[in-house]
C-alpha positions, -999 to 999 in steps of 0.1 A, spaced: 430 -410 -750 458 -420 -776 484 -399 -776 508 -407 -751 531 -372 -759 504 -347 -739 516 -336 -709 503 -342 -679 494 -305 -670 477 -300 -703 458 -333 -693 447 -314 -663 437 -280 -675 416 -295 -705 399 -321 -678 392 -299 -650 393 -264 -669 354 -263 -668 347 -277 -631 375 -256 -611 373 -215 -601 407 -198 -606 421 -195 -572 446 -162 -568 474 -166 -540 496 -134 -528 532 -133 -525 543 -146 -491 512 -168 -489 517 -206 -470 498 -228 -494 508 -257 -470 536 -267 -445 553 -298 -435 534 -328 -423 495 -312 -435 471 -338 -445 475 -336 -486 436 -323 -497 447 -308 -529 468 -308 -563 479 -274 -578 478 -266 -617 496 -229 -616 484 -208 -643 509 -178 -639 535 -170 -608 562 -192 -592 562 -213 -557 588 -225 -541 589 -261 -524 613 -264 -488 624 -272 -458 632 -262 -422 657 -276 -403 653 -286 -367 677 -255 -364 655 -232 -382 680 -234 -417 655 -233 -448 663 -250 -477 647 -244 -509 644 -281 -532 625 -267 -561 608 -237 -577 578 -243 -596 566 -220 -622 534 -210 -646 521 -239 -663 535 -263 -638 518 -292 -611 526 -294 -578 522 -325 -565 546 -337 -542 531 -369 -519 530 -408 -521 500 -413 -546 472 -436 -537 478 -438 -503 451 -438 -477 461 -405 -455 490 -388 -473 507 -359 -459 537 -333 -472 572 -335 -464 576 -299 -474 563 -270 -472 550 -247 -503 554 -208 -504 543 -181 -533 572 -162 -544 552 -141 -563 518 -138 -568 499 -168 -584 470 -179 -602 454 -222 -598 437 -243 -599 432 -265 -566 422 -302 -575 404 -324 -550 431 -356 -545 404 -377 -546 393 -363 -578 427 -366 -591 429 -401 -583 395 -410 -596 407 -396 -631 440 -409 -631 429 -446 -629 398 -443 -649 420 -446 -685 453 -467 -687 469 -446 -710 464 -414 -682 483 -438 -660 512 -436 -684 516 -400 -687 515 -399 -651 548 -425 -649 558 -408 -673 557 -372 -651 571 -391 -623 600 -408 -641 612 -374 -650 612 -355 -618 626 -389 -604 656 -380 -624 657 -343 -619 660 -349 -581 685 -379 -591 711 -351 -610 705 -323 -585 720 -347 -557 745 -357 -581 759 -325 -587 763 -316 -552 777 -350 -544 802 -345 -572 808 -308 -572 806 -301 -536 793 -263 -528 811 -245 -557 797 -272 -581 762 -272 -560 758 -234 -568 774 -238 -606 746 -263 -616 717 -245 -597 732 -212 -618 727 -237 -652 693 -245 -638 683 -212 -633 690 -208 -669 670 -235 -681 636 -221 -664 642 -188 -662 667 -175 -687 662 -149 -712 688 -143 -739 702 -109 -744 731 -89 -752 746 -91 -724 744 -126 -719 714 -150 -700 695 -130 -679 681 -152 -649 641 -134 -655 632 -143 -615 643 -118 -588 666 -142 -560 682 -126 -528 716 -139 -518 699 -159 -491 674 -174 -514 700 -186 -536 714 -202 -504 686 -221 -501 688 -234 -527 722 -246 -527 723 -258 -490 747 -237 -481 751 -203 -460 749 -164 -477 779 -158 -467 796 -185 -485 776 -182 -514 785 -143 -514 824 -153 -518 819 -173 -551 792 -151 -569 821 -123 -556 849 -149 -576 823 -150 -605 819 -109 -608 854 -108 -603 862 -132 -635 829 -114 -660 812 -145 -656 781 -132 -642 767 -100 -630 739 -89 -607 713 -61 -609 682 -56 -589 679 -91 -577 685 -106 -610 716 -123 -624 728 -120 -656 748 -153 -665 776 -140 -690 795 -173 -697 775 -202 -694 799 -224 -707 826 -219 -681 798 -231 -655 793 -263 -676 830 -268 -681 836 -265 -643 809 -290 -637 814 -314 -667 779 -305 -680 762 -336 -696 739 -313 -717 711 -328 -706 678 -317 -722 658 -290 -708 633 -309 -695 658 -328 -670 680 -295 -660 660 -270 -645 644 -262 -612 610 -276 -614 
């Protein structure tokens, strides 16, 4: 393998493709909670999974959505009896393929230029993780919910006439989640951002209506796609 600009995912699907069953998930489903032995990696095919926590006081927090054509694999790599630190949930429902660890492994280390996509995967969602906590650092909760907004955009935004439509259905309280903060906190500034045409909401979806007041307010680096979004 020579070309080190393949992704990692399209690695996968064109590796295991031939020796894995398409495995269908409904919404709701539990693929796997906090502190489970790690037996699997997840190539989705079509569908979106979200990636959390729960407090100790039963809070859930929501650190990434996943989507179609996406890996979930979230654990220390190589190590002899790795388990999660979150907790993986359909939000709709998905089609994968569920890799043996040790299979993954094996592949991964038979071919030195694998091992370099695979930094390479890492490094990135290193630094998506790095700006997220940034931004709410920074920005605090308005800022938090701003840049999640932008992020939404990046995965899951649809241009049309009346601005960026956010194509993912999100409840006030999932959005809340996502943010770390509460619903009813989050309900006052999507209020202030109705109020002042900057978004609008319809049937669970949010239309984003002036994207670049949401970068001004947050001093938007334009960072490229593949840095800002929520996978």
């Amino acid at each position: 393998m020579n070309d080190f600009s393949i992704s990692l995912y399209s690695l996968l699907i064109q590796y295991f493709i031939d020796k894995e069953t398409v495995q269908k998930v409904k919404s709701g489903t539990l693929l796997f909670q906090e502190k489970d032995k790690v037996d699997y990696i997840y190539l989705l095919l079509s569908g979106s999974i979200s990636l959390g926590r729960v407090h100790v006081k039963g809070k859930e927090f929501i650190l990434k959505i996943i989507n179609e054509e996406e890996i979930l694999m979230e654990y220390q790599l190589f190590s002899p009896a790795p388990k999660y630190h979150f907790y993986a949930k359909a939000m709709s429902d998905c089609e994968l393929f569920m890799i043996k660890r040790e299979q993954f492994e094996a592949f991964i280390l038979q071919e030195k230029a694998r091992l370099s996509i695979l930094t390479a995967w890492l490094s990135t969602r290193y630094l998506k993780a790095q700006m997220r906590c940034q931004d709410l650092i920074i920005n605090g909760k308005k800022g938090g919910l701003y840049s999640i907004l932008i992020r939404l955009c990046n995965s899951y935004g649809v241009r049309t006439n009346e601005g960026i439509l956010i194509d993912m259905p999100l409840t006030h309280q999932e959005l809340a989640n996502l943010t770390y903060g509460t619903r009813e906190v989050i309900q006052r500034m999507l209020k202030e951002l109705r109020e002042n045409e900057v978004i609008s909401y319809d049937r669970n979806k949010f239309t984003i209506k002036n994207l670049g007041y949401l970068r001004k307010e947050v001093d938007c680096q334009n960072c490229p796609y593949e840095i800002c979004g929520l996978n």
